[in-house]
MDTraj code that builds the backbone (N, CA, C; nanometers):
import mdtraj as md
import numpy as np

residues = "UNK UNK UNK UNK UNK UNK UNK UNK UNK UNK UNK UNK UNK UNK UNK UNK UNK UNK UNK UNK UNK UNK UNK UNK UNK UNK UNK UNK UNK UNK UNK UNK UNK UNK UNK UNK UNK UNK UNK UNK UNK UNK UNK UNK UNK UNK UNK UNK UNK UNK UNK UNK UNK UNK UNK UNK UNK UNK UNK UNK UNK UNK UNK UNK UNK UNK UNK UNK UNK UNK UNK UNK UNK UNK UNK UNK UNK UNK UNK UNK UNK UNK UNK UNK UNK UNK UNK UNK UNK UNK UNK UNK UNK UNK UNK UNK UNK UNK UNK UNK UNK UNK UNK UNK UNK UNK UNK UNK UNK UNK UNK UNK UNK UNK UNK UNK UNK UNK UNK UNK UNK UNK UNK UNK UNK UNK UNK UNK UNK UNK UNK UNK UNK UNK UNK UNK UNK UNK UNK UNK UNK UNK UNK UNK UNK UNK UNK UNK UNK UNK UNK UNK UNK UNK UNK UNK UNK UNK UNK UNK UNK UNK UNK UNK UNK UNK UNK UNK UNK UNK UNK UNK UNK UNK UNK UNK UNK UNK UNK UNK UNK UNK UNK UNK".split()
xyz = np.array([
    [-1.1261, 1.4966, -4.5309],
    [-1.1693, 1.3693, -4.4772],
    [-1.2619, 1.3969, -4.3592],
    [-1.3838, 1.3212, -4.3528],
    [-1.4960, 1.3770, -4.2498],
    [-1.4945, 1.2673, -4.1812],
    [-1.4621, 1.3111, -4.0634],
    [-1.5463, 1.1798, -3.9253],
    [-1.6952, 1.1571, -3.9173],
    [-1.6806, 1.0530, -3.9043],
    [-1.8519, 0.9752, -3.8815],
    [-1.8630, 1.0570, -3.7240],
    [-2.0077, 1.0975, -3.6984],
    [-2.0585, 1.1252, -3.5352],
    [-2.0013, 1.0443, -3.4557],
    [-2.0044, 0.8954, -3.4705],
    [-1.9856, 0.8254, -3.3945],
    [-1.7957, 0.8101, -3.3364],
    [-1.7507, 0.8169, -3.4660],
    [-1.5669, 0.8505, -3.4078],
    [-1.5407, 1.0132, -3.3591],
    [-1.6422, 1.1147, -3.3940],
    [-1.6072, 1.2308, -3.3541],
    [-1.6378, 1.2470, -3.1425],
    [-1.7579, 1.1254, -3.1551],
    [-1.8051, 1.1177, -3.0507],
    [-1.6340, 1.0747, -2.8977],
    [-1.6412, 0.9500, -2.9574],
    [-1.4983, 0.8662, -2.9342],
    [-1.4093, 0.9474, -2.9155],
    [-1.3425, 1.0478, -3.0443],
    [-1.2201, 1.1029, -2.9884],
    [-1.2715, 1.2208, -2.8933],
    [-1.3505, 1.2729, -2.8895],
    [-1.3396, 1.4033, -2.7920],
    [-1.3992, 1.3642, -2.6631],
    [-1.4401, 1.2546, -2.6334],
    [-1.4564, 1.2745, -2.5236],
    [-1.3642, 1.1622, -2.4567],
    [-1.2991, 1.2270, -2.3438],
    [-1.2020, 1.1506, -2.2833],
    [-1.2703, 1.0267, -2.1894],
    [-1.2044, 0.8857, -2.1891],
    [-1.2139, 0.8202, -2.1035],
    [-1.2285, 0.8512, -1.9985],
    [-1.3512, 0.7930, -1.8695],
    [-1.3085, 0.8151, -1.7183],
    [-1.1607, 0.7543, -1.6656],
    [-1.1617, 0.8015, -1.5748],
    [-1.0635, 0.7698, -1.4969],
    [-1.0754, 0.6233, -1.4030],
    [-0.9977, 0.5590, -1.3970],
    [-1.0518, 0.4389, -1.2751],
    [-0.9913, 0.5333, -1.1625],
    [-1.0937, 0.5120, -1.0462],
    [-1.0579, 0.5607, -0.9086],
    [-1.0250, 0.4632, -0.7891],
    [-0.9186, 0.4499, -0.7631],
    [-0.8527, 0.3449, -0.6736],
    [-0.9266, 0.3503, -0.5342],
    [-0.9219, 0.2485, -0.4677],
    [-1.0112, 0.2299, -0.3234],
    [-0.9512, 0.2512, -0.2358],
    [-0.7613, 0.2410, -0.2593],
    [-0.6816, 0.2772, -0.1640],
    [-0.6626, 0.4113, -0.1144],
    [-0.5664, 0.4337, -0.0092],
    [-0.5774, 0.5508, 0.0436],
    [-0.4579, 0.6593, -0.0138],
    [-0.4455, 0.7705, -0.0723],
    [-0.3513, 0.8316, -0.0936],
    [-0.2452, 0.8405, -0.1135],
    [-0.1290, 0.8787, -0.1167],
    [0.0180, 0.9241, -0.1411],
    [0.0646, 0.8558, -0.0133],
    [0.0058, 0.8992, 0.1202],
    [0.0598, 0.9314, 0.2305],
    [-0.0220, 0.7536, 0.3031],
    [0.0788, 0.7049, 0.3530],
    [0.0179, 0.5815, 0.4196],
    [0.0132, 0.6081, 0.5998],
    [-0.0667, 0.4964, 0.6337],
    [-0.1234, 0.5209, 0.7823],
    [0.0141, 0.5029, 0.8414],
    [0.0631, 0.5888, 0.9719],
    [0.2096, 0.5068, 1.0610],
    [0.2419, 0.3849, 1.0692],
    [0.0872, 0.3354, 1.1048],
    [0.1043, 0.2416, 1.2855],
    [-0.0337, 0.1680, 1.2409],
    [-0.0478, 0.0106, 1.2630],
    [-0.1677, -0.0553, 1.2086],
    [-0.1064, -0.1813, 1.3381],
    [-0.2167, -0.2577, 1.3724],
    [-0.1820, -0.3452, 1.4764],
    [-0.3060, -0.3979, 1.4010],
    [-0.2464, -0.5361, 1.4779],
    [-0.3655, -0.6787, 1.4436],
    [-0.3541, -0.7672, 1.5681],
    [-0.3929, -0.7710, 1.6608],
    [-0.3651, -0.8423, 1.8030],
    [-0.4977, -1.0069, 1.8057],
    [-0.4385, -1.0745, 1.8508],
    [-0.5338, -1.2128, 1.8622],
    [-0.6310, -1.1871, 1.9384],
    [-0.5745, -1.1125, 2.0858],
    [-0.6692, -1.1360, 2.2027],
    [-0.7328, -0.9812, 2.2435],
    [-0.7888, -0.9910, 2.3330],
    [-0.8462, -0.8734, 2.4351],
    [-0.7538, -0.8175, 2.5341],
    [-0.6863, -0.8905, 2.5580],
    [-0.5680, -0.8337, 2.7029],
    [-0.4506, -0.8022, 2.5786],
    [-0.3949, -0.8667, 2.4813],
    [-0.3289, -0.7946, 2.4431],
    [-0.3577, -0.6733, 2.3576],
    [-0.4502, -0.6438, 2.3038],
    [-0.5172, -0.5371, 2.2426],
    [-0.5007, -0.4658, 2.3529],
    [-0.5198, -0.4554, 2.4887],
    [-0.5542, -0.3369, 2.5879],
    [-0.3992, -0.3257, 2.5899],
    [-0.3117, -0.3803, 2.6039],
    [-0.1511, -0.3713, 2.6285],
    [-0.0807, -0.2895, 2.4889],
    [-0.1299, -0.3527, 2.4180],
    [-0.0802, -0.2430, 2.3052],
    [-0.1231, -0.0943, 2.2721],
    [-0.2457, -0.0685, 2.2965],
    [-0.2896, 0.0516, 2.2863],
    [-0.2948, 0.1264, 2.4530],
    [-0.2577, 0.0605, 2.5311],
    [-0.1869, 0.1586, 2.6600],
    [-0.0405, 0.1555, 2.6280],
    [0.0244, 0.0586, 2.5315],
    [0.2250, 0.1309, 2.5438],
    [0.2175, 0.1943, 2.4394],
    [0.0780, 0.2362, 2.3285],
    [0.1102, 0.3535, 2.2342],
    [0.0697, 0.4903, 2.2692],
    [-0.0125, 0.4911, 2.3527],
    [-0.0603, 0.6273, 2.4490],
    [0.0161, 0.7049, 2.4820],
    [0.1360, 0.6821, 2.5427],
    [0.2299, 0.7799, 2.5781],
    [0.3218, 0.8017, 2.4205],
    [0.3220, 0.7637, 2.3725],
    [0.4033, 0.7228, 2.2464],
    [0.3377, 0.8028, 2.1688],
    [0.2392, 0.9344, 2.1765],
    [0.1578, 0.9945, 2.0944],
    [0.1469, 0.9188, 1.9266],
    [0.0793, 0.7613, 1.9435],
    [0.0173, 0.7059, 1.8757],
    [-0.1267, 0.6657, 1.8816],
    [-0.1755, 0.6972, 1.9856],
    [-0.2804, 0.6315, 2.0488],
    [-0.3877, 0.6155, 1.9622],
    [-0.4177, 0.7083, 1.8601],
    [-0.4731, 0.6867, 1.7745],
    [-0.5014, 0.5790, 1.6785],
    [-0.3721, 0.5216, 1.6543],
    [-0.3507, 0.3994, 1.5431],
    [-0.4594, 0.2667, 1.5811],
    [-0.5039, 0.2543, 1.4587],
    [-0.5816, 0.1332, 1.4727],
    [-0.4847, -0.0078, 1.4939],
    [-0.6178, -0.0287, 1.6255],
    [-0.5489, -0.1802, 1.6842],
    [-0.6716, -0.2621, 1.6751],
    [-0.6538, -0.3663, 1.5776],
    [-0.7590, -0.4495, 1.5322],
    [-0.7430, -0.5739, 1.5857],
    [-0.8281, -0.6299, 1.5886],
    [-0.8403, -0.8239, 1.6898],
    [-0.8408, -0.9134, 1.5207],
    [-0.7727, -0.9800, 1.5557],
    [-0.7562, -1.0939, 1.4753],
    [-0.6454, -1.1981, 1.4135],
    [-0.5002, -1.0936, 1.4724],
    [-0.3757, -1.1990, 1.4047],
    [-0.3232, -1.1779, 1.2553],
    [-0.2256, -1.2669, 1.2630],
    [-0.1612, -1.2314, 1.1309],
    [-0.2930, -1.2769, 1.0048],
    [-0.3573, -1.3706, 1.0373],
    [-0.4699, -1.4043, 0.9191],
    [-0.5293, -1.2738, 0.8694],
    [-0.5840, -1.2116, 1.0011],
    [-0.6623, -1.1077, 0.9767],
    [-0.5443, -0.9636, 0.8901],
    [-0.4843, -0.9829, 0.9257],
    [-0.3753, -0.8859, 0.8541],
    [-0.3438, -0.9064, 0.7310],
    [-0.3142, -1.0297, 0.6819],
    [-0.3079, -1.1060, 0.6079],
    [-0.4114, -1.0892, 0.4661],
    [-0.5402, -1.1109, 0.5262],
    [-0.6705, -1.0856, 0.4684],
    [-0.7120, -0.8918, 0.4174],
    [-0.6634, -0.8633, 0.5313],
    [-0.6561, -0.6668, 0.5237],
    [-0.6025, -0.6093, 0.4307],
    [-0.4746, -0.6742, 0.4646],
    [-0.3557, -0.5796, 0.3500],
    [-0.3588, -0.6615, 0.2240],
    [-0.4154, -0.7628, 0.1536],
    [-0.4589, -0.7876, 0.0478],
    [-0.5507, -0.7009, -0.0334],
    [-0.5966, -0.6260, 0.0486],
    [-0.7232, -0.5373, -0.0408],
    [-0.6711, -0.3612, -0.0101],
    [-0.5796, -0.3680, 0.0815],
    [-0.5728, -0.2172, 0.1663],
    [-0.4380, -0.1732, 0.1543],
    [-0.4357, -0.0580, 0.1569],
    [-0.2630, 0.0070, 0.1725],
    [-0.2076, -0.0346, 0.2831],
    [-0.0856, -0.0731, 0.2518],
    [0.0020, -0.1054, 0.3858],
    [0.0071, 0.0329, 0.4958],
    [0.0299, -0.0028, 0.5947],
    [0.0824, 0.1075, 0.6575],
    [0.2230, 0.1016, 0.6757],
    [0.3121, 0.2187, 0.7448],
    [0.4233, 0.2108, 0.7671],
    [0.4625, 0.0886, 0.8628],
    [0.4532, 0.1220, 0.9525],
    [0.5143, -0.0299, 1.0552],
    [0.3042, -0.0810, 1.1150],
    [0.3474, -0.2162, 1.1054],
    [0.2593, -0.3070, 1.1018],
    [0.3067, -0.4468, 1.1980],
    [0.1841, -0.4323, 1.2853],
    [0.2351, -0.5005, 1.4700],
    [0.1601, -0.5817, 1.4352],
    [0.1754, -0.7578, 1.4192],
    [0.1449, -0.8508, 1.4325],
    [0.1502, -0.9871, 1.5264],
    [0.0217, -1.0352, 1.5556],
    [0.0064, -1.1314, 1.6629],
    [0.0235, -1.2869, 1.6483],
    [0.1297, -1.2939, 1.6353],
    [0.1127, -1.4615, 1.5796],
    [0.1674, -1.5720, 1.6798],
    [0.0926, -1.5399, 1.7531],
    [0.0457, -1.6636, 1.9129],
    [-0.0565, -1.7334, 1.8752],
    [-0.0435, -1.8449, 1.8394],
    [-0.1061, -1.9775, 1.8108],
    [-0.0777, -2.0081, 1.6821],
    [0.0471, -1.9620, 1.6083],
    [0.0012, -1.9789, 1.5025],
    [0.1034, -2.0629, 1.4200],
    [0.0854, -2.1738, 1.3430],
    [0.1801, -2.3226, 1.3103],
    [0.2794, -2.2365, 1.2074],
    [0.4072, -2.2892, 1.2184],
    [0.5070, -2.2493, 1.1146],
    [0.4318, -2.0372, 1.1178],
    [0.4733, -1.9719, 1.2293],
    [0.5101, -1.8449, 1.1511],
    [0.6208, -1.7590, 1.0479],
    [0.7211, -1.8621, 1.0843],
    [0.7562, -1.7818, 0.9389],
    [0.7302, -1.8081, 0.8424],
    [0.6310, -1.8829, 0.8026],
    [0.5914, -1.9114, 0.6719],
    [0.4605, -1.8321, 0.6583],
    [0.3933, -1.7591, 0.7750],
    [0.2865, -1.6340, 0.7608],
    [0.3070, -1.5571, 0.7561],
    [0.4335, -1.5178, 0.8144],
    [0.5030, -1.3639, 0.7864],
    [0.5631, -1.3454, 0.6332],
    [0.6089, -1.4787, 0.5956],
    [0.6204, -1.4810, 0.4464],
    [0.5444, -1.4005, 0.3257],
    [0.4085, -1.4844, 0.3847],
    [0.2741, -1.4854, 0.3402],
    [0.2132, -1.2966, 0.3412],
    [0.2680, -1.3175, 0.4895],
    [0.2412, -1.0994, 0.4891],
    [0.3374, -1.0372, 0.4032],
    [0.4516, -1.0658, 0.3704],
    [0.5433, -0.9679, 0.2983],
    [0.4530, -1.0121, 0.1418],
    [0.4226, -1.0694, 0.1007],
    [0.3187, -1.1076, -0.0339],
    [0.2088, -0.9830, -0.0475],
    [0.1542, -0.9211, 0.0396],
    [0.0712, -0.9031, 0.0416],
    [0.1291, -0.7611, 0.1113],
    [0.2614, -0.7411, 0.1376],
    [0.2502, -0.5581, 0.2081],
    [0.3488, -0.4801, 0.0739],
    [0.3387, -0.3548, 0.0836],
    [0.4102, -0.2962, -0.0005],
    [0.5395, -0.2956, 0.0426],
    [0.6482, -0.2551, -0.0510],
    [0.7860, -0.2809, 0.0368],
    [0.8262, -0.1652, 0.0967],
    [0.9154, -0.1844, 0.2431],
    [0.9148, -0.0703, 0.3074],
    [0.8648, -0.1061, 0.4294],
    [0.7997, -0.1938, 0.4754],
    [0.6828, -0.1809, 0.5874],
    [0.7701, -0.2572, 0.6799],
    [0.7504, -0.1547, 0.8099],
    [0.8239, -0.2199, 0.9409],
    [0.7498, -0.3430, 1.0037],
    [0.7785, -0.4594, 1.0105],
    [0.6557, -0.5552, 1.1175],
    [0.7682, -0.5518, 1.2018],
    [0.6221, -0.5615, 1.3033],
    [0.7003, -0.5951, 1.4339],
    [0.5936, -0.7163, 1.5117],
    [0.6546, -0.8332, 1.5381],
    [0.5571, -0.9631, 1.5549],
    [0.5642, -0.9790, 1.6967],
    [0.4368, -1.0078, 1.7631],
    [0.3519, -1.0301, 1.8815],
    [0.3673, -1.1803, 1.8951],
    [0.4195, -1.2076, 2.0333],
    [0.4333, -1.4111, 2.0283],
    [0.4132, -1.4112, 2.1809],
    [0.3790, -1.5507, 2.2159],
    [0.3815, -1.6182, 2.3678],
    [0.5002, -1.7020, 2.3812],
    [0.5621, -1.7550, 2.2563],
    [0.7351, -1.8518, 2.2645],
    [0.7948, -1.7325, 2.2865],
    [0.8795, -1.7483, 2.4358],
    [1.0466, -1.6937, 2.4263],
    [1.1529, -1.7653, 2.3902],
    [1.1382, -1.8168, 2.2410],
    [1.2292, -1.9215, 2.1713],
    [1.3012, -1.8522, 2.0481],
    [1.4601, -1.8829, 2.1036],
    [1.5574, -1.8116, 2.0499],
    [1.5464, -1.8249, 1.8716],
    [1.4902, -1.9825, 1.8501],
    [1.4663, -2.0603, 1.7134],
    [1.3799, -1.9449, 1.6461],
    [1.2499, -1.9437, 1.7179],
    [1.1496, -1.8682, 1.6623],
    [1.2019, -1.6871, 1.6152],
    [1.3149, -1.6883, 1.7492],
    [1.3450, -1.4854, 1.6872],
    [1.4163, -1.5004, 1.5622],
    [1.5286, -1.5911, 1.5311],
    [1.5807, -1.5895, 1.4403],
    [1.5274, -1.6630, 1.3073],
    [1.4143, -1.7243, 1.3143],
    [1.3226, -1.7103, 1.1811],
    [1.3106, -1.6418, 1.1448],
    [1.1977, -1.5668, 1.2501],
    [1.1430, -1.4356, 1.2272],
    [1.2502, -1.3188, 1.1763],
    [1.3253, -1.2972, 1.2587],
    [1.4770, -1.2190, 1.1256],
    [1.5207, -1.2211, 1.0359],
    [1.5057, -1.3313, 0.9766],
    [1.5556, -1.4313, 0.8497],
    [1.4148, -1.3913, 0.7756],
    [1.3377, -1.3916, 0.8199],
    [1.1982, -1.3396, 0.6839],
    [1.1838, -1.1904, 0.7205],
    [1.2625, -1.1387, 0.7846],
    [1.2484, -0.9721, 0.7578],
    [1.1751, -0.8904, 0.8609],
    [1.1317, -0.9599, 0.9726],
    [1.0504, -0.9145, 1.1120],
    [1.1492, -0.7959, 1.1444],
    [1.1262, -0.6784, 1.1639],
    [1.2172, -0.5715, 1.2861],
    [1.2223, -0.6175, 1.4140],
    [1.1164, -0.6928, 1.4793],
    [1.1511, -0.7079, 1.5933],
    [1.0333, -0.8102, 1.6844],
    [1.0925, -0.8678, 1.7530],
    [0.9671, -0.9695, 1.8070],
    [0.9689, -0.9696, 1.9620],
    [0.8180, -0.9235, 2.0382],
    [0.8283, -0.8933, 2.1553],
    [0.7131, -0.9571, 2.2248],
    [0.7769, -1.0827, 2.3232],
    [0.6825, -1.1294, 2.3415],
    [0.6045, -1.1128, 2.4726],
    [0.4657, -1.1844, 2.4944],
    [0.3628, -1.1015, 2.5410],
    [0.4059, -1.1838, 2.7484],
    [0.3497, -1.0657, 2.8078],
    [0.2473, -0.9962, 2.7793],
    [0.3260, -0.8016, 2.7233],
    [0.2586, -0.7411, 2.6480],
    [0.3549, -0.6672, 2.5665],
    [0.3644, -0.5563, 2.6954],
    [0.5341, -0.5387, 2.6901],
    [0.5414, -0.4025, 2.7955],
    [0.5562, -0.2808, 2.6855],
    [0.5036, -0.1598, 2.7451],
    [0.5669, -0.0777, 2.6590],
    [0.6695, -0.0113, 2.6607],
    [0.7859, -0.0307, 2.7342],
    [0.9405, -0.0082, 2.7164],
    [0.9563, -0.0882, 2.5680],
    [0.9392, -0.2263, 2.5368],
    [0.9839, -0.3382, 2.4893],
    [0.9090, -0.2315, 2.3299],
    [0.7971, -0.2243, 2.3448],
    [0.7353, -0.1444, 2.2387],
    [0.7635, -0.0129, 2.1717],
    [0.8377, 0.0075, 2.3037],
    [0.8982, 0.2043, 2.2369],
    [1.0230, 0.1413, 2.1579],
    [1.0721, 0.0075, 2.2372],
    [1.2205, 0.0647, 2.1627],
    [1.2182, -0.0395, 2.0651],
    [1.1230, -0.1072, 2.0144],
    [1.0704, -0.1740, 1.8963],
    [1.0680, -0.0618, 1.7859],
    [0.9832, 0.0641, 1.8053],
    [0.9004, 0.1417, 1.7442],
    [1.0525, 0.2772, 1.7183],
    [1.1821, 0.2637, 1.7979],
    [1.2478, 0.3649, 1.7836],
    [1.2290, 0.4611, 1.8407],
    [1.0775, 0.4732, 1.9382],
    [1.0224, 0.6120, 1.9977],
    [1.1070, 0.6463, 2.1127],
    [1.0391, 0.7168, 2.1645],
    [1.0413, 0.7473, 2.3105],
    [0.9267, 0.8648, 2.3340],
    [0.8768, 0.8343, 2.4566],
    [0.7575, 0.8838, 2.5049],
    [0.7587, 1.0210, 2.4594],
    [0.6082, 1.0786, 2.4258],
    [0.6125, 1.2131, 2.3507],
    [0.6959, 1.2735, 2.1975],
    [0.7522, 1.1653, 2.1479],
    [0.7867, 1.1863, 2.0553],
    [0.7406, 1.1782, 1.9134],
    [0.6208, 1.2783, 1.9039],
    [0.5215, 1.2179, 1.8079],
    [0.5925, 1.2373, 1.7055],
    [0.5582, 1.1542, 1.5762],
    [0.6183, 1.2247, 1.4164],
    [0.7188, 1.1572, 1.4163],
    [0.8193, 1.0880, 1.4870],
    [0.9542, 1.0878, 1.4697],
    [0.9577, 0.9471, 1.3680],
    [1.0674, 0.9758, 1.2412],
    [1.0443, 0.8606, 1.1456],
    [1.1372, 0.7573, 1.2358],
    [1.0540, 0.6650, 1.1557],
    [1.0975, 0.5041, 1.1686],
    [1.2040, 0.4969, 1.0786],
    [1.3246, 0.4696, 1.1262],
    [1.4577, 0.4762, 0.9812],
    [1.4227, 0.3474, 0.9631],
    [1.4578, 0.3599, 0.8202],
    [1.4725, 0.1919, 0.7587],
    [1.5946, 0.2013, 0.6936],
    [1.6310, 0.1075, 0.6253],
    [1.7498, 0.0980, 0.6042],
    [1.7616, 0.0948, 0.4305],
    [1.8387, 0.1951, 0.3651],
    [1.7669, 0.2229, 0.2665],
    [1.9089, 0.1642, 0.1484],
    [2.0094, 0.1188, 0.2148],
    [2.1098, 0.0897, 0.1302],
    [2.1824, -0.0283, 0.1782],
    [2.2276, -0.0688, 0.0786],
    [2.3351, -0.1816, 0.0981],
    [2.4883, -0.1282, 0.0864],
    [2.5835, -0.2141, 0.1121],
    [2.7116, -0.1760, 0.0854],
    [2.7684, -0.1903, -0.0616],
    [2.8615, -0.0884, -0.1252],
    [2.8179, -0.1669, -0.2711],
    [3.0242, -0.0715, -0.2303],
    [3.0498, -0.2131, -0.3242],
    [3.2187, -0.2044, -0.3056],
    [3.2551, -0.2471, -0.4261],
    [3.3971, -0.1405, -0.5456],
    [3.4101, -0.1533, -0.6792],
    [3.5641, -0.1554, -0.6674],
    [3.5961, -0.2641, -0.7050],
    [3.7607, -0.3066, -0.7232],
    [3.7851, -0.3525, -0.8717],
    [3.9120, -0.2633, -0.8852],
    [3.9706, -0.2443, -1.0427],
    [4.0515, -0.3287, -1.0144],
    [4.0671, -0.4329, -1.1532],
    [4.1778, -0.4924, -1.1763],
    [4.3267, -0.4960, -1.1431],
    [4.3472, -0.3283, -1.1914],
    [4.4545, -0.2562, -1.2049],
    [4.4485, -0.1530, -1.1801],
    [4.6015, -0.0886, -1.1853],
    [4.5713, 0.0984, -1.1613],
    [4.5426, 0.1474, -1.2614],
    [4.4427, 0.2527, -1.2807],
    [4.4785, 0.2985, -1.3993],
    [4.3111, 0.3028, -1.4872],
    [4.2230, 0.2035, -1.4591],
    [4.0946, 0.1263, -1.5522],
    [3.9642, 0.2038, -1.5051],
    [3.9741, 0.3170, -1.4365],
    [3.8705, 0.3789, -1.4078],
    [3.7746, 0.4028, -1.2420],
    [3.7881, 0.2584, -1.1733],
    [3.7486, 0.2644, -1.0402],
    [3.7379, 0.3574, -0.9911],
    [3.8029, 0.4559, -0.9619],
    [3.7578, 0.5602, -0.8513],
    [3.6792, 0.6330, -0.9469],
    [3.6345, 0.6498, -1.0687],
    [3.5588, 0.7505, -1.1299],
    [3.4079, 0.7038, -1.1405],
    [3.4312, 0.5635, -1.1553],
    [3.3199, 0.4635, -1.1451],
    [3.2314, 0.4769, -1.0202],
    [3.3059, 0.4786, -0.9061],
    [3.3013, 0.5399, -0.7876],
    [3.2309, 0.6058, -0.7693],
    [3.3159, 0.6897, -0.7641],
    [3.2777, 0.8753, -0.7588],
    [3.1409, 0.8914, -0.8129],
    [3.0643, 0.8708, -0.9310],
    [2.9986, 0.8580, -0.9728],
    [2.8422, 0.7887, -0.9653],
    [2.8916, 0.7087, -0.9084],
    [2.7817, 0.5970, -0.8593],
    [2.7653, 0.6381, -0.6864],
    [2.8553, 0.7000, -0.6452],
    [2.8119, 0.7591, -0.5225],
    [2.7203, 0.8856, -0.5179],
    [2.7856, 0.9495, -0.6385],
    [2.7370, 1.0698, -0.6783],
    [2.5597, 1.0323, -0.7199],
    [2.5317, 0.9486, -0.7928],
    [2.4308, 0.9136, -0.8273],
    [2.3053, 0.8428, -0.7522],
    [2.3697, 0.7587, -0.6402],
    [2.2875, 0.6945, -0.4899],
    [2.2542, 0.8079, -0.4244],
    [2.3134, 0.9098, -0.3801],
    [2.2914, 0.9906, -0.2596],
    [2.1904, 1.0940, -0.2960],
])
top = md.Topology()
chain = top.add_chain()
for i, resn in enumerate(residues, 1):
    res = top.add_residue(resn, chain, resSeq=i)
    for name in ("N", "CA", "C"):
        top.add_atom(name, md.element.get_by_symbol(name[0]), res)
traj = md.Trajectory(xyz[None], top)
């Protein structure tokens, strides 16, 4: 049986590849999105000692973050500014839509309103520190402490998972044993 040129053409030569726009295996630490100018300077002086200083700190708010990480790899923890901004937990919502899962936020505000922290907890914020930002308030947001470059951000990678037998006798502790054996 003889192939036509044209299917011999087809099978041997392999498809390209699509090449993704995103960035690698390895995602950025530390990504900030700040509203203003004074807080942009406050955040990138409490990451300085924090051997982050590097991390991009961008002007624009949760919109602008919002708009970013729609097209871009999340980074690991992701500092958001949402001072002025109506119903935030329904933008931080809007950011978990749009980040990969895993990603620490930590949200930037001018309310010291107890209402507003416990939204923000309730949609999954790590931590909300409001301005003008100190960087004590920021290290121990971030888990750091000064000079401690590299050090991971723990997240929390399990739930409690609890298996009760009927009776004695039906397997539970092997079920157990097993499924512990298999999580860890």
């Amino acid at each position: 049986m003889a192939l036509s040129q044209e299917s011999r053409s087809i099978i041997e030569l392999p498809t390209p590849i699509e090449r993704s726009d995103r960035l690698p295996a390895g995602r950025v630490p530390l990504l900030a999105f700040v509203a203003d100018r004074q807080t942009k300077t406050d955040v990138e002086e409490s990451l300085a000692p924090l051997a982050l200083a590097d991390s991009p700190v961008m002007r624009g708010g949760i919109a602008k973050a919002i708009q970013f990480l729609a097209s871009e790899r999340s980074p690991e923890t992701l500092i958001v500014d949402i001072s002025g901004v109506e119903m935030p937990a329904a933008r931080i919502q809007e950011l978990a839509e749009v980040c990969e899962p895993g990603v620490t936020v930590i949200a930037i505000g001018d309310h010291n309103d107890i209402t507003l922290y416990r939204d923000l907890m309730h949609a999954g914020v790590h931590d909300y520190i409001v301005k003008p930002v100190a960087p004590q308030a920021l290290a121990e947001a971030l888990d750091l402490r000064p000079g401690q470059a590299g050090a991971p951000i723990s997240h929390r990678l399990a739930k409690l998972v609890a298996l009760v037998g009927a009776r004695g006798g039906v397997g539970t502790t092997t079920v157990a044993v097993n499924l512990a054996w298999y999580l860890a």
